[in-house]
C-alpha positions as CSV (number, residue, x, y, z in Angstrom):
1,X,14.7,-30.2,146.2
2,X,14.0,-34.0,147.2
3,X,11.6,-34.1,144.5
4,X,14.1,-33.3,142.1
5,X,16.7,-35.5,143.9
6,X,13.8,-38.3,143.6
7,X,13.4,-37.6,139.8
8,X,16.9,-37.8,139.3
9,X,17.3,-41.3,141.1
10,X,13.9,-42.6,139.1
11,X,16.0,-41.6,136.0
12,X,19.2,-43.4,136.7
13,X,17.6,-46.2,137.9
14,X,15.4,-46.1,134.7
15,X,18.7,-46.1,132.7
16,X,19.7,-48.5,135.1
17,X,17.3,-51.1,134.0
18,X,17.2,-50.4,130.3
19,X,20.6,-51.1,130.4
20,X,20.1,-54.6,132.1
21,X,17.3,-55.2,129.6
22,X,19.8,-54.3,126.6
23,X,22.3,-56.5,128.1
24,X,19.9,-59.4,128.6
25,X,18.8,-59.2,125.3
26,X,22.2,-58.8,123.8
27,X,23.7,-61.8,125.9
28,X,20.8,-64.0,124.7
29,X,21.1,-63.5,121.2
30,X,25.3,-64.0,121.5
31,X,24.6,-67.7,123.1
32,X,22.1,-68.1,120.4
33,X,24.7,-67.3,117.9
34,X,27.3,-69.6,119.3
35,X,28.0,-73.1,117.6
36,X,27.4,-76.3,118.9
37,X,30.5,-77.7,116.3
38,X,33.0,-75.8,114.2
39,X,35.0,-78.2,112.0
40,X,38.5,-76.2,111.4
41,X,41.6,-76.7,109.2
42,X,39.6,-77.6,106.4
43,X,40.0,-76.6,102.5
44,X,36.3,-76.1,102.0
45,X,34.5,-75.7,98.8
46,X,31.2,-74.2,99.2
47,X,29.7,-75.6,95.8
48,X,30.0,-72.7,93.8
49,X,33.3,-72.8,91.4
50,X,34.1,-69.2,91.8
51,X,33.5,-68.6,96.1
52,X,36.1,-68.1,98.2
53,X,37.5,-71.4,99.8
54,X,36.9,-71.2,103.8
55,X,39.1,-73.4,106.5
56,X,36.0,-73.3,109.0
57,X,32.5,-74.2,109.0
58,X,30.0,-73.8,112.3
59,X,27.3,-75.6,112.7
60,X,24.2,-74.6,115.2
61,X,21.6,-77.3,115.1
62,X,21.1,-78.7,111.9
63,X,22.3,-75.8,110.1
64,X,25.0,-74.2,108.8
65,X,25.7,-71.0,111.4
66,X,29.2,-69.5,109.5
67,X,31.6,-70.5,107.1
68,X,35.1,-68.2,107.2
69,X,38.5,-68.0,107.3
70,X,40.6,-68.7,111.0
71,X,38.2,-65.8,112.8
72,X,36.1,-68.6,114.8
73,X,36.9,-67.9,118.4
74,X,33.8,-65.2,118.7
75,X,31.7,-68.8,117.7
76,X,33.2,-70.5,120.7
77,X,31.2,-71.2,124.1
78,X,31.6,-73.9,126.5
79,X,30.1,-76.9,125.1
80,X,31.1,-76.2,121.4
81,X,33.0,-78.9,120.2
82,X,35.8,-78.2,117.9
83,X,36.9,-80.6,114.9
84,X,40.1,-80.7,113.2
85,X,39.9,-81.5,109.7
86,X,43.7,-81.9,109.0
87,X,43.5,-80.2,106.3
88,X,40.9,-82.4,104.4
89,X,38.5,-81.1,101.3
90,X,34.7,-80.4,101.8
91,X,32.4,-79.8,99.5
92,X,28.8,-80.0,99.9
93,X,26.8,-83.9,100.9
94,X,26.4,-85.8,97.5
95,X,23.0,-86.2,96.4
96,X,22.0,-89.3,94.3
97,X,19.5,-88.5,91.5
98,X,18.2,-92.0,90.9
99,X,18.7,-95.1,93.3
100,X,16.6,-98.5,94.8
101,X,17.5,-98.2,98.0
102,X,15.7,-101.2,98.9
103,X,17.0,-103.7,95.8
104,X,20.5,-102.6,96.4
105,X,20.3,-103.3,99.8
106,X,18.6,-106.4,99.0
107,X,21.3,-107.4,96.8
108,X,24.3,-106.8,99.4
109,X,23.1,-109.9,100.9
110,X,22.1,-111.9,97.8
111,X,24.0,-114.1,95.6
112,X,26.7,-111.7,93.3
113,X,26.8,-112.2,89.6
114,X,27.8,-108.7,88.4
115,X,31.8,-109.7,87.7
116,X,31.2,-113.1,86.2
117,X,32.7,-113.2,82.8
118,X,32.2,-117.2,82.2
119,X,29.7,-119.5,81.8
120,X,31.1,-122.2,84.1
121,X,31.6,-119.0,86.8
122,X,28.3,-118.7,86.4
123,X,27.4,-122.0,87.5
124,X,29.7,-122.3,89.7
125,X,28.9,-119.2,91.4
126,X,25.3,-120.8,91.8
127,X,27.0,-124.3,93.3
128,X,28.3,-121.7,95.8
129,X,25.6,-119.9,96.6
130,X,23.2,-122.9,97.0
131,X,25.7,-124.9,99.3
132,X,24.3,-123.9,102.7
133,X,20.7,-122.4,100.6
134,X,17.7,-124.3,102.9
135,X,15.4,-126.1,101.0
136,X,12.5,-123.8,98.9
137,X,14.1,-120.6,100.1
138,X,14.3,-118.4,97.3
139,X,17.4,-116.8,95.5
140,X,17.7,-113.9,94.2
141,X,19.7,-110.6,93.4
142,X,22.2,-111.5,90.8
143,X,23.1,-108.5,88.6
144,X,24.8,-110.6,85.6
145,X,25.6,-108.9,82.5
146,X,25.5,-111.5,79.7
147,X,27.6,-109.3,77.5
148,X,30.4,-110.1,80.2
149,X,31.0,-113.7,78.2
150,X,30.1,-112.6,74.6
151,X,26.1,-111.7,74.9
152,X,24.7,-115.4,75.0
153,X,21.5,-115.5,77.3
154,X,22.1,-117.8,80.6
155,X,19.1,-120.4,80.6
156,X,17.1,-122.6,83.3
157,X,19.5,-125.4,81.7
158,X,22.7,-123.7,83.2
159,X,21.2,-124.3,86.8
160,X,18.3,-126.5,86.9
161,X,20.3,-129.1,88.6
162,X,21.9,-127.4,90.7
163,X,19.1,-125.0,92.4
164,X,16.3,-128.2,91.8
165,X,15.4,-127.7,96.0
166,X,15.3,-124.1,95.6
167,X,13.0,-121.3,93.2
168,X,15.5,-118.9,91.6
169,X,14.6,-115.1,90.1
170,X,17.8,-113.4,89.4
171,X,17.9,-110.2,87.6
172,X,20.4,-108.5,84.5
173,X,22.7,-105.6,86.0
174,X,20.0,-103.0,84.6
175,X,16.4,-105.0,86.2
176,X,15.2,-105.7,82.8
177,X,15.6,-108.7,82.6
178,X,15.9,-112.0,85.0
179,X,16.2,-115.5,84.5
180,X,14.2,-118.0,86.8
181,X,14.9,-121.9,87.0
182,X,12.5,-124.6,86.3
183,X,11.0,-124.7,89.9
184,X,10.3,-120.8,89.5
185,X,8.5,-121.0,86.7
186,X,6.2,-124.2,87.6
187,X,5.5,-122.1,90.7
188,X,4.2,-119.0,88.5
189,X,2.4,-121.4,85.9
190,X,4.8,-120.3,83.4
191,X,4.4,-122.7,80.5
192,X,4.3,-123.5,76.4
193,X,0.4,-121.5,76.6
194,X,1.4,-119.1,78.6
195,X,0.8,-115.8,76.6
196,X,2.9,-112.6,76.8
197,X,1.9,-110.0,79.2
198,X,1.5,-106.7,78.2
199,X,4.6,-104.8,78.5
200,X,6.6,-108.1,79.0
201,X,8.1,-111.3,77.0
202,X,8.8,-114.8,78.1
203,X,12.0,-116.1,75.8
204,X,11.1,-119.5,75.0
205,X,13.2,-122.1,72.7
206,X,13.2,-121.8,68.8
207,X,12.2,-125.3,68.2
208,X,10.4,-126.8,71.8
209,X,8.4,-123.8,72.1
210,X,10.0,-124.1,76.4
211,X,10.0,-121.2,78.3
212,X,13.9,-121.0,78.7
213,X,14.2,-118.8,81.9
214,X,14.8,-115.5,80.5
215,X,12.0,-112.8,81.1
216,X,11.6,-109.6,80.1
217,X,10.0,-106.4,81.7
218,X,6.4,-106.8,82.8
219,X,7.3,-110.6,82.1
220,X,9.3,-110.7,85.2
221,X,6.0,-109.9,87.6
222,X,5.0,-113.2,86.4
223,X,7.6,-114.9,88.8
224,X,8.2,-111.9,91.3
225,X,4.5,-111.7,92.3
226,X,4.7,-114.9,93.8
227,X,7.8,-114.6,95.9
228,X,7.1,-114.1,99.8
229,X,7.0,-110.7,101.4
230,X,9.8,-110.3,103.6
231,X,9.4,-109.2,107.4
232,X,9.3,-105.9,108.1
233,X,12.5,-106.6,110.3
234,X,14.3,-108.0,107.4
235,X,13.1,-104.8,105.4
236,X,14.4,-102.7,108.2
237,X,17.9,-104.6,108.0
238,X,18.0,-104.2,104.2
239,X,17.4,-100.7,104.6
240,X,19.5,-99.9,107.7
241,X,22.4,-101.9,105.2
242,X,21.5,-99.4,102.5
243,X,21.8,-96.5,104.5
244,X,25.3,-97.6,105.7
245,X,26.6,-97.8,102.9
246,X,25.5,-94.5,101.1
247,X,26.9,-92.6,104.6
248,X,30.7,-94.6,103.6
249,X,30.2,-93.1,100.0
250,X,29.5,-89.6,101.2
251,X,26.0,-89.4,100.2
252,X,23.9,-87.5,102.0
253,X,20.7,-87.4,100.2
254,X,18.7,-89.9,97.5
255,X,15.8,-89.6,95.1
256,X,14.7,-93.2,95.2
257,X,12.1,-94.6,92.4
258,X,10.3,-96.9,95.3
259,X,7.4,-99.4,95.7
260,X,4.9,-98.7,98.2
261,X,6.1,-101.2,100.3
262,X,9.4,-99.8,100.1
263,X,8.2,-96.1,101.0
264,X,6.2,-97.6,104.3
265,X,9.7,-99.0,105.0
266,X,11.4,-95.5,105.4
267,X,8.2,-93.6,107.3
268,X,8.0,-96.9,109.8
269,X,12.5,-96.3,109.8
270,X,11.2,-92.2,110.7
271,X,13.7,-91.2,113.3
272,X,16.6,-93.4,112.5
273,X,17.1,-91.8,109.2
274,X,20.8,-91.4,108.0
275,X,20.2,-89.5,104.9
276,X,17.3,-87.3,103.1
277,X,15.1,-89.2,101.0
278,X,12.8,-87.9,98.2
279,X,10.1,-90.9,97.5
280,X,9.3,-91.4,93.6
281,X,6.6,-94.4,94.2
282,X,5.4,-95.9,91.3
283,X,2.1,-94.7,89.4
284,X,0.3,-97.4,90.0
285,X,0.1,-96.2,93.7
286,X,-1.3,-92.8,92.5
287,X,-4.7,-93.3,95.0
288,X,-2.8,-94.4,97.6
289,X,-0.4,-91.7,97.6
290,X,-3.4,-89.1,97.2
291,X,-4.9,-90.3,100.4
292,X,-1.7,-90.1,102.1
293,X,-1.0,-87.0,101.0
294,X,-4.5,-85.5,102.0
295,X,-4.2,-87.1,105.6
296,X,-0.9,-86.5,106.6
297,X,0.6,-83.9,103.9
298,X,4.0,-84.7,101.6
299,X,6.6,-85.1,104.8
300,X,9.5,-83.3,105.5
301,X,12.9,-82.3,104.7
302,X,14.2,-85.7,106.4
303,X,12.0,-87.8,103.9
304,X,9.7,-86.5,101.3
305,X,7.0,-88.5,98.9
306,X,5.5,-86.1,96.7
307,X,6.8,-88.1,93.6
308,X,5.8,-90.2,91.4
309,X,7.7,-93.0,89.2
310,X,6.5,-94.3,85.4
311,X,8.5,-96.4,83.4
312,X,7.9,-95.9,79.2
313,X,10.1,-98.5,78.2
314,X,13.2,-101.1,79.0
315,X,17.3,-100.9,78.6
316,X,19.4,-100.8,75.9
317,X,21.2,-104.3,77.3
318,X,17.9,-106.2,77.3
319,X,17.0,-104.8,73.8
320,X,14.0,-103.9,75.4
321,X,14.7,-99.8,74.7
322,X,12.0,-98.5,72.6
323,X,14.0,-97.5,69.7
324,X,13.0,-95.4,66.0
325,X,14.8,-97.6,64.1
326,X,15.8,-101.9,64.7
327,X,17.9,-103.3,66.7
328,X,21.5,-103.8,64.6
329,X,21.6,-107.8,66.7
330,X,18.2,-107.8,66.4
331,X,16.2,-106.9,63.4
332,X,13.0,-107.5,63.9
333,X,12.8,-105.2,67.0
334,X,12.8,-102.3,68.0
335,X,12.1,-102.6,71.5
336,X,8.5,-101.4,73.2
337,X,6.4,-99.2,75.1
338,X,5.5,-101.2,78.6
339,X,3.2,-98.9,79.7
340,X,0.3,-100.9,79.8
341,X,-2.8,-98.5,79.1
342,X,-1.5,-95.5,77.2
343,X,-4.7,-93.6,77.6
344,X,-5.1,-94.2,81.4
345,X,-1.6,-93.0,81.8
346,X,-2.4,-89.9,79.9
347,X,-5.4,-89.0,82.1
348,X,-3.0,-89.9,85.0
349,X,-0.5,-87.3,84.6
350,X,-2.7,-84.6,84.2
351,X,-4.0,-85.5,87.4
352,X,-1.0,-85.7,89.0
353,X,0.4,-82.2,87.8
354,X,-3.6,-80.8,89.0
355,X,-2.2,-82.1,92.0
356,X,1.3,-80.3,91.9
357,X,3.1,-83.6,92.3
358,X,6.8,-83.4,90.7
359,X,6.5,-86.5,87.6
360,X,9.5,-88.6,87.3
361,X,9.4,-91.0,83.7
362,X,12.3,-93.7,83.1
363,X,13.0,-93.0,79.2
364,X,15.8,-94.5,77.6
365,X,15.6,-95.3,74.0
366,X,15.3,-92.5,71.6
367,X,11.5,-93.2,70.2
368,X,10.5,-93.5,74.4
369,X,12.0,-89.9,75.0
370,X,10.5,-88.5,72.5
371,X,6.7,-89.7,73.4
372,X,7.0,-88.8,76.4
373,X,8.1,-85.5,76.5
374,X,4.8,-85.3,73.9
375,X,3.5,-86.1,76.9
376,X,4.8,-83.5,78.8
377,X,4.0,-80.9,76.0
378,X,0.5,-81.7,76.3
379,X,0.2,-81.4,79.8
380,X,1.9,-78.0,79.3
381,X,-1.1,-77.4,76.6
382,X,-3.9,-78.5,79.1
383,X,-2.5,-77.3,82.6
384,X,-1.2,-74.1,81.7
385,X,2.4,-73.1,82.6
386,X,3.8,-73.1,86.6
387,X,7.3,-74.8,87.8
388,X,6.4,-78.5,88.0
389,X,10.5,-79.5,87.1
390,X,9.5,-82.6,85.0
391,X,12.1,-85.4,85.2
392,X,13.5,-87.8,82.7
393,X,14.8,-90.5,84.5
394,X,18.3,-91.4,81.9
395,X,17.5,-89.2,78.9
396,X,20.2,-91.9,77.6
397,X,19.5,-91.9,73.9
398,X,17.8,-89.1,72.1
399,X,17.1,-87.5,68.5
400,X,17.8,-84.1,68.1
401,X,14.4,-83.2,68.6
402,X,14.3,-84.6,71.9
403,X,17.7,-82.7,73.1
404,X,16.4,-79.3,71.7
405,X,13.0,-79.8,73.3
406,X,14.6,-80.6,76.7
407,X,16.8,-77.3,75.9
408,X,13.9,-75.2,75.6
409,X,12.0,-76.2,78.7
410,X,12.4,-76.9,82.0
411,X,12.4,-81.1,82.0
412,X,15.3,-82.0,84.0
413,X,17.2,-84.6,82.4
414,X,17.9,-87.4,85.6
415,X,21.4,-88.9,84.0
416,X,23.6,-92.0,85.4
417,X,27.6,-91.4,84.3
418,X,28.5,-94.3,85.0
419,X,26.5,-96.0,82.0
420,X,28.9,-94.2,79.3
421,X,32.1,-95.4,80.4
422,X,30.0,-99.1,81.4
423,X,27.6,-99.8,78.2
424,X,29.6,-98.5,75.9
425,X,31.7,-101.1,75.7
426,X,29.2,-102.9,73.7
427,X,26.8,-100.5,72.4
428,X,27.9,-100.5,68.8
429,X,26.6,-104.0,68.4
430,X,23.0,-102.8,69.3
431,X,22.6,-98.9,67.8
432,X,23.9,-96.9,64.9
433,X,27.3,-94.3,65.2
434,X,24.4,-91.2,64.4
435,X,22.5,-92.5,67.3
436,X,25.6,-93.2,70.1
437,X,26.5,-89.9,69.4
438,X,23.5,-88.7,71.0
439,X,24.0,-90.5,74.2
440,X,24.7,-89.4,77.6
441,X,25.4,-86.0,75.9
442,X,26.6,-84.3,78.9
443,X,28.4,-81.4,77.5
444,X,25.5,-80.3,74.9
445,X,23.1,-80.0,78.4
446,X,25.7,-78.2,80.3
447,X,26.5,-75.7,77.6
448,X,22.8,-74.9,76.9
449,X,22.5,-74.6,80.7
450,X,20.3,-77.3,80.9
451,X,19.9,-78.4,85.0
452,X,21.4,-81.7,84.1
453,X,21.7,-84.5,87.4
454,X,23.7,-87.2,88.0
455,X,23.5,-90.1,90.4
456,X,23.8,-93.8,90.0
457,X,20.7,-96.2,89.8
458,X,21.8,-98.4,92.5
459,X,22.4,-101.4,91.8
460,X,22.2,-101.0,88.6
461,X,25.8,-98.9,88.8
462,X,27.7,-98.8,91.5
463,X,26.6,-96.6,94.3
464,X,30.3,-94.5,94.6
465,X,29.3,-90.8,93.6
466,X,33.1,-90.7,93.1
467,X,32.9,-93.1,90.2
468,X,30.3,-91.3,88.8
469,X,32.0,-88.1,88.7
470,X,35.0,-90.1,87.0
471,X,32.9,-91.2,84.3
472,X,31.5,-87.8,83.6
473,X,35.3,-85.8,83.2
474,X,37.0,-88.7,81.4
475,X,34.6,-90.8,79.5
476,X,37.0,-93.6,79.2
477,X,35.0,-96.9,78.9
478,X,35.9,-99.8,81.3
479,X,37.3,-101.9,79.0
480,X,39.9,-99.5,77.9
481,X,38.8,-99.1,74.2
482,X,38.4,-95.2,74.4
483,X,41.3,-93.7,76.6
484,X,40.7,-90.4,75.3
485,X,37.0,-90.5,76.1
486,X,33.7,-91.8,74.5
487,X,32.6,-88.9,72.3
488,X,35.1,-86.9,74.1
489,X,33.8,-83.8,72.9
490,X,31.1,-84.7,75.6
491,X,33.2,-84.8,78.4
492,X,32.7,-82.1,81.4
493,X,35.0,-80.5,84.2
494,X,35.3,-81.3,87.5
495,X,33.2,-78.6,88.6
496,X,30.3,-79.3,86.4
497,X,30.1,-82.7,87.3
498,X,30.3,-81.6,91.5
499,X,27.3,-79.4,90.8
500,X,25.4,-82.2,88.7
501,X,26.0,-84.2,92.3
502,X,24.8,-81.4,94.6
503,X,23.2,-78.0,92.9
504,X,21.5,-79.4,90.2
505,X,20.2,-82.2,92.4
506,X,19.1,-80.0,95.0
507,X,16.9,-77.9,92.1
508,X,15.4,-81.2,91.0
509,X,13.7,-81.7,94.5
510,X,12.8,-77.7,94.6
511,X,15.3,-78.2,98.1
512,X,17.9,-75.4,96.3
513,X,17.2,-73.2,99.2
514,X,18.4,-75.3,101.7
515,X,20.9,-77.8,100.2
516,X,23.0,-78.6,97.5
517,X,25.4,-75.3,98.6
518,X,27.6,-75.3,101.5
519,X,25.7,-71.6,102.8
520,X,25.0,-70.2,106.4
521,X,20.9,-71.0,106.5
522,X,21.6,-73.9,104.4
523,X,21.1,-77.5,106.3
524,X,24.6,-78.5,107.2
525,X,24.9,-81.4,104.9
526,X,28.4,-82.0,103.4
527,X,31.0,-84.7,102.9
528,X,34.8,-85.0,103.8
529,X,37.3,-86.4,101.3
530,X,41.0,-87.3,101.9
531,X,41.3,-84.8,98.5
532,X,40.6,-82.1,96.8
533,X,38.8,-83.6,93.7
534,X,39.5,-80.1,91.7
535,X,43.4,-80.3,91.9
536,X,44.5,-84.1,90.9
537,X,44.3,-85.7,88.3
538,X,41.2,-87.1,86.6
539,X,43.0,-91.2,87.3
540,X,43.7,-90.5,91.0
541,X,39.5,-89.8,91.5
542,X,38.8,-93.2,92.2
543,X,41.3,-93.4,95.1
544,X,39.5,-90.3,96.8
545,X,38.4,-91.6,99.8
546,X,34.9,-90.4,102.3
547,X,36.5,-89.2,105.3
548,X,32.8,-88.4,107.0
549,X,29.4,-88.0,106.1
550,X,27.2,-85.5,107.8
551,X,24.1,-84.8,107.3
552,X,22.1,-82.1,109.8
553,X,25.0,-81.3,111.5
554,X,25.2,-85.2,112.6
555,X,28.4,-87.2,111.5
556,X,26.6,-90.6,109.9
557,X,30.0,-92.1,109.1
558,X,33.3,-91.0,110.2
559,X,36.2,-93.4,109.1
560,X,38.4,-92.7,111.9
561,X,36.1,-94.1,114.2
562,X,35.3,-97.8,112.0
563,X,38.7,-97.8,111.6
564,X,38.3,-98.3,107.8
């Protein structure tokens, strides 16, 4: 009998402790499964047009735990901090397709051409500048658009006397073009025998044969080479500035076409990071990025380099697009290829897609698209078939061919919106009706489910992914000249042009699995507006305003806090 008593207590107190176990077990994974924030009273969009619309999201981490409706209490433990949202739309963090992170920060502290419509402005925007400028310190930024006052050139005449203490480089809105003074282009030996680089052209006077200040593409180098490196403080302050300002506009991730002094700049800037970069350096870096690469691997989700950047031609403002057919102001050009050694570059890219590192190509005329998705074909012909997710960085004007070819394979076509409400105001003095009609064709890409991207080219457009998204649904140019829309036929809906921000971008990084979406498992990136850009009206966009940023589950700008 007291054996079976003692079986019986060994029993229950067996139970006993399987139950404790259970409970231990059960407890643990409950606190695990708590939040450390739940925003609430929000009208949240998850990213996908036909989803359910949410008024909670919980984050754990850096990622996105839930996302419901009112039921958050079972989320709730003692240090979870709740957010009230009042009400505000979320959708998920913009992502820029295409930015200089590093020149537009640069050029928030530089002297500011971009609005000047005048000649005397001009100047007197340089009398400005140069008033408190200390003696041989360099100026530069600029961002003047000559077709602002009628599409004359500015020359070294406009400003020689004024800037005769200090070297000036200041580049066109699109970085194709710059104009240097006289004490610039002494410094760089620029003179009557100085020959054309490859890739580049130095304007000079019809009749002196005088280098006037204006250089184009590789040109530019000429004079940029010799301008001193900044500190790596001051690069940390421009980039710090840069940062800033993408968190007040929402954005929560970049693809940035960077130097390799620009891409040391973020890795030494690590664990300060306000926003996700993906690193496109340029080609020329191709051994140096192999050895980095093979020593420390491609980084992480916080800042990626496992890109590279190639240029095939100029812009369409500096007539330096490599074009089929002539200029219409310009008949005896057609613009140019800039790469330097066609062949090298040929060799290059196979070794960079042996290397599965995703190839990013600026193409904008239509004769520069088409030769390099050539290129592409033939890499498809020598490398065999496997996801690489090719990029065209602004596909802007193309022949049919070209648009068919991007249709039917998967190059990723790297647009900037902004451009066809901008450029247009003045495109029909450079290119043909048949031709305009194939540029920034939007809609075509959507409807043949093409992953089209959007994102700005900062500084060349504004940064603002709301103006962006502006210029995608209405299409009407800045100028006012097509209210009903530039091709309007092209124009897209609101919900096309959101996923060309976030999806699509997302896919064009192979990062579709953790961002772009607002998903539980998905990083918590996303981005607060005052309103709900698919209700109003397509004029009331642009007075949308970024209530706060976060990215990872950390709020990088809140505008109740800046008092903004």
């Amino acid at each position: 009998m007291h054996f079976v008593k003692y079986l019986n207590f060994v029993c229950h107190l067996s139970k006993r402790i399987i139950s404790l176990i259970l409970l231990f077990f059960i407890t643990s994974c409950t606190t695990f499964e708590k939040a450390d924030k739940i925003y609430i009273n929000g009208n949240i969009y998850t990213g996908i047009e036909s989803d359910t619309r949410y008024n909670y999201i919980a984050i754990k981490d850096d990622i996105i735990l839930s996302l419901g409706l009112d039921t958050y209490h079972h989320l709730i433990y003692d240090s979870t901090i709740i957010i009230d949202l009042n009400n505000n739309f979320i959708l998920p963090g913009f992502i820029d397709n295409h930015t200089h992170l590093m020149w537009g920060g640069a050029t928030l502290r530089s002297i500011n051409l971009k609005d000047i419509d005048e000649k005397d402005k001009f100047i007197q925007a340089f009398r400005d500048y140069t008033f408190n400028k200390t003696d041989n310190s360099w100026i530069e930024g600029g961002n003047w658009d000559h077709e602002n006052w009628g599409g004359i050139l500015p020359s070294k005449s406009w400003i020689d006397s004024i800037t005769s203490k200090n070297p000036v480089l200041v580049t066109r809105i699109d970085g194709h073009m710059a104009l240097s003074n006289s004490v610039a282009l002494r410094a760089a030996g620029i003179n009557k025998l100085t020959l054309n680089p490859p890739g580049g052209i130095i304007e000079r006077d019809s009749l002196s044969g005088e280098a006037t200040g204006i250089l184009k593409e590789n040109a530019i180098d000429l004079v940029r080479n010799i301008i001193p490196k900044k500190t790596n403080e001051i690069k940390d302050e421009i980039f710090n500035a840069s940062m800033k300002h993408a968190a007040s506009l929402g954005i929560t991730q970049v693809h940035d076409m960077c130097s390799w002094d620009d891409l040391l700049t973020f890795r030494r800037n690590k664990d300060v990071l306000t926003l996700r970069i993906k690193g496109y350096t340029w080609y020329e870096n191709w051994n140096d990025l192999k050895m980095l690469i093979n020593s420390e691997g491609i980084g992480d989700d916080m800042l990626r380099w496992n890109g590279l950047k190639a240029m095939v031609d100029g812009s369409l403002g500096s007539r330096t697009a490599w074009m089929h057919n002539h200029y219409l102001d310009e008949k005896n050009s057609k613009g140019f290829l800039i790469i330097k050694d066609t062949i090298q570059f040929k060799k290059l890219i196979l070794d960079v897609d042996n290397h599965n590192i995703q190839l990013a190509v600026h193409a904008i005329g239509d004769r520069a698209n088409d030769w390099i998705i050539d290129q592409f074909f033939q890499v498809f012909k020598s490398n065999g078939k496997k996801d690489r997710r090719f990029r065209i960085e602004h596909a802007q004007h193309l022949t049919q061919k070209g648009i068919n070819n991007i249709i039917n394979t998967d190059i990723i076509p790297s647009m900037q919106p902004y451009g066809c409400i901008d450029d247009t105001r003045w495109m029909h003095k450079r290119i043909t009706t048949d031709l305009m009609s194939r540029s920034y064709v939007f809609n075509t890409f959507i409807q043949n489910s093409v992953n089209l991207t959007f994102g700005s080219d900062w500084d060349v457009t504004p940064l603002n992914p709301l103006e962006g998204i502006y210029a995608a649904v209405s299409r009407k140019t800045l100028d006012g000249s097509n209210p009903d829309g530039w091709y309007p036929e092209q124009k897209i809906s609101i919900f096309e042009a959101i996923k060309c921000y976030t999806k699509n971008n997302a896919y064009a990084v192979f990062q579709e699995k953790k961002t772009g979406i607002l998903k539980e498992g998905f990083y918590a990136d996303f981005t607060v507006l005052s309103e709900d850009l698919t209700s109003i009206n397509i004029e009331n966009i642009l007075d949308v305003k970024v209530m706060r940023t976060v990215v990872g589950g950390k709020e990088v700008y809140t505008k109740y806090k800046t008092g903004e």
